[in-house]
C-alpha positions in Angstrom: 0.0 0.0 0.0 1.0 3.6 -0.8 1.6 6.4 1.4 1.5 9.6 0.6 3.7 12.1 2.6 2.0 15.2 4.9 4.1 18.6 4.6 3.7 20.7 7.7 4.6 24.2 5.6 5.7 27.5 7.4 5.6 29.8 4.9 7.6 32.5 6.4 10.6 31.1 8.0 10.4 28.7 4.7 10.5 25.8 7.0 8.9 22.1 6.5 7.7 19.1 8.6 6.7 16.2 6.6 5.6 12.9 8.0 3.9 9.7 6.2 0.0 9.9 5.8 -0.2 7.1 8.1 -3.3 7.0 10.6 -0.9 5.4 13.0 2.2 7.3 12.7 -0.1 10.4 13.1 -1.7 9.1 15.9 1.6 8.0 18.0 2.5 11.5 17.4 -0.4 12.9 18.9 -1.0 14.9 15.6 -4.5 13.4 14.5 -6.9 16.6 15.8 -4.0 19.1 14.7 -4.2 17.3 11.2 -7.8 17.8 10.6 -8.3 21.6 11.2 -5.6 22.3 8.8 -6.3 23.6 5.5 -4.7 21.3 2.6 -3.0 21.6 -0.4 -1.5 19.3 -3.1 2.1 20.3 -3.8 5.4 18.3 -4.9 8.4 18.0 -3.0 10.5 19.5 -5.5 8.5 22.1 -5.6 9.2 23.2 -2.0 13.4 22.8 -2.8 12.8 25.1 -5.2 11.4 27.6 -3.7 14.5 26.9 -0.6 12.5 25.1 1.9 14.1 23.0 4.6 12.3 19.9 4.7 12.3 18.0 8.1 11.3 14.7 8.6 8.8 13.3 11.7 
């Protein structure tokens, strides 16, 4: 099964979090509620290193 990969994007500092789209990752880090308010997007990964994001994994 496929995952797809959550970016947590500050678009200020330029910063990024990303963690796998895994109800049980997300869960074990207490991020499930957080998750759900948030507003999504679809972007690529390379998209963010082009624009000089740091990328941070969970």
């Amino acid at each position: 099964m496929y995952n797809s990969v959550l970016y947590f994007i500050d678009e200020v500092d330029k910063v990024g979090f990303s963690i796998l789209n895994n109800a049980i990752m997300i869960a074990e880090y207490g991020l499930t509620d957080y998750i759900s308010k948030l507003k999504m997007s679809s972007l690529k990964y390379e998209d963010l290193i082009d624009q000089n994001y740091t990328i941070n994994a969970l």
